[in-house]
Short mmCIF file of the C-alpha atoms (twelve columns), coordinates in Angstrom:
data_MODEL
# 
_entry.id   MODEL 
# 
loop_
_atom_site.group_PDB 
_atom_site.id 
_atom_site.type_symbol 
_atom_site.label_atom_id 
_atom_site.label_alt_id 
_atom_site.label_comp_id 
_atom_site.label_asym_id 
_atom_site.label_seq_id 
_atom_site.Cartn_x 
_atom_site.Cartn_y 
_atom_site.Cartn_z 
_atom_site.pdbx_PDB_model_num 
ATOM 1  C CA . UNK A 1  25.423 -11.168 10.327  1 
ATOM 2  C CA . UNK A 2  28.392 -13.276 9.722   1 
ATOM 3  C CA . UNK A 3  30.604 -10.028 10.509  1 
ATOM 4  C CA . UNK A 4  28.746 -9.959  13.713  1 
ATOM 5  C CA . UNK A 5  30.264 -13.673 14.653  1 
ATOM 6  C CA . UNK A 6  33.908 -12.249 14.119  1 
ATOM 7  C CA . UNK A 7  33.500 -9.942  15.948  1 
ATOM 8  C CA . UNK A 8  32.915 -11.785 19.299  1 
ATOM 9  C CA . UNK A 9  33.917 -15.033 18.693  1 
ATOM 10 C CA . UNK A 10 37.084 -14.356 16.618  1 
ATOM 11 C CA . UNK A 11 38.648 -14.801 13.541  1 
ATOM 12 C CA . UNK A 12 40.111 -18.223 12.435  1 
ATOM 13 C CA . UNK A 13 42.689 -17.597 9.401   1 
ATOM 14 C CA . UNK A 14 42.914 -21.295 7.484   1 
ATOM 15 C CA . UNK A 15 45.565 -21.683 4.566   1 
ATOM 16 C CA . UNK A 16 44.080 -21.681 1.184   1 
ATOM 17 C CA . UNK A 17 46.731 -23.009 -0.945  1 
ATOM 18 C CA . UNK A 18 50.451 -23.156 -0.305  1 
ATOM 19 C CA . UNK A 19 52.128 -22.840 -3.402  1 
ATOM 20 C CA . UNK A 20 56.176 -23.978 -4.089  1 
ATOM 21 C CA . UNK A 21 57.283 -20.811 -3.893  1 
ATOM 22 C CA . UNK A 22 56.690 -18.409 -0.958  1 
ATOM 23 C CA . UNK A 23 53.690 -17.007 -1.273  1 
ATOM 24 C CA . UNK A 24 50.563 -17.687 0.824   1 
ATOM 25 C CA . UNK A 25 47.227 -17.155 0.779   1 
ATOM 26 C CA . UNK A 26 44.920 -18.006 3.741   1 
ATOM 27 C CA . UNK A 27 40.756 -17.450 4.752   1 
ATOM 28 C CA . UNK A 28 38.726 -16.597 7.687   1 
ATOM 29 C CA . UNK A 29 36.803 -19.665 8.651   1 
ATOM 30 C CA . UNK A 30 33.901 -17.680 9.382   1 
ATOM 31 C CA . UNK A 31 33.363 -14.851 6.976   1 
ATOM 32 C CA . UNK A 32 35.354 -15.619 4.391   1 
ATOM 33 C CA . UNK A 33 37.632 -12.751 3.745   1 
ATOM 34 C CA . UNK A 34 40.771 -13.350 1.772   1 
ATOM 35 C CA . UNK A 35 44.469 -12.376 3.091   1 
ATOM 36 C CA . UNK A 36 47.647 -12.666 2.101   1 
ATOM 37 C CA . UNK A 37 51.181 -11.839 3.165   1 
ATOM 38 C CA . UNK A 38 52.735 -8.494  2.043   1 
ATOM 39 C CA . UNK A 39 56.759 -8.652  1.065   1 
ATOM 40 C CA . UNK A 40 57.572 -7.418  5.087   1 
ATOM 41 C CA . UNK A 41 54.918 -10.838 6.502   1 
ATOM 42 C CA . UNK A 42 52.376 -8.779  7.490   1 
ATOM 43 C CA . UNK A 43 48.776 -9.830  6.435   1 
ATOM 44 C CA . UNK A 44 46.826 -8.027  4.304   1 
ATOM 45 C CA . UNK A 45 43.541 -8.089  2.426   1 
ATOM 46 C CA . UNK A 46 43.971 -9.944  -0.576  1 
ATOM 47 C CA . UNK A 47 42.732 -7.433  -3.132  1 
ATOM 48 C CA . UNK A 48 42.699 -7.412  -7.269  1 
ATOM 49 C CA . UNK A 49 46.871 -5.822  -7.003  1 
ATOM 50 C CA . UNK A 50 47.538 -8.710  -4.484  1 
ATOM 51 C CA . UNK A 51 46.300 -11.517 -6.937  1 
ATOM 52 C CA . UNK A 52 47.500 -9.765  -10.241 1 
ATOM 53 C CA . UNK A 53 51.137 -9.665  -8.366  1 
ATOM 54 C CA . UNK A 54 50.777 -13.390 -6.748  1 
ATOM 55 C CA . UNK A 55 50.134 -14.832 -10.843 1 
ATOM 56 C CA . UNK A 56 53.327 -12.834 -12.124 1 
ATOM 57 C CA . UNK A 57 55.495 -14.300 -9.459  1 
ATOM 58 C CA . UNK A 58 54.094 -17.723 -10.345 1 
ATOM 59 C CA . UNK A 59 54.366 -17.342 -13.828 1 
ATOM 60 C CA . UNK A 60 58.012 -16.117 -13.390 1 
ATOM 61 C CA . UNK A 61 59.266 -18.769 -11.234 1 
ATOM 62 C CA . UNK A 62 57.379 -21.478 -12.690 1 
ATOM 63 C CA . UNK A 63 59.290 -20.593 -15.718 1 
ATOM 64 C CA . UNK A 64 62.508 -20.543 -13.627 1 
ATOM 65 C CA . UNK A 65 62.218 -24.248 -12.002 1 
ATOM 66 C CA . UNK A 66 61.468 -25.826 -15.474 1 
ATOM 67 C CA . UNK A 67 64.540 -24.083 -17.641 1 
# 
């Protein structure tokens, strides 16, 4: 059913969590789905490769900004 509200009244994408560097990951108000932003800005589902690739580029520049 809550598919069935997306469909006619819309989706409503909400920023989860802006981190320092530039990746973002945002959520549909209504059903919940997950996206992020590919490497060209398009918005795609975030999916297990998606996350997996979000927590190396943390870990790599987080190392980056302290040394």
């Amino acid at each position: 059913m809550k598919h069935l509200g997306c469909k006619f009244i819309g989706h409503k994408l909400n920023p989860v969590s802006i981190q320092p560097i530039a990746i973002k990951e945002y959520q549909y108000s209504r059903c919940r789905q997950k996206f992020t932003e590919d490497g060209y800005g398009r918005i795609v589902k975030l999916t297990r490769f998606w996350e997996e690739n979000h927590k190396v580029f943390h870990d790599y520049f987080s190392k980056r900004m302290i040394s």
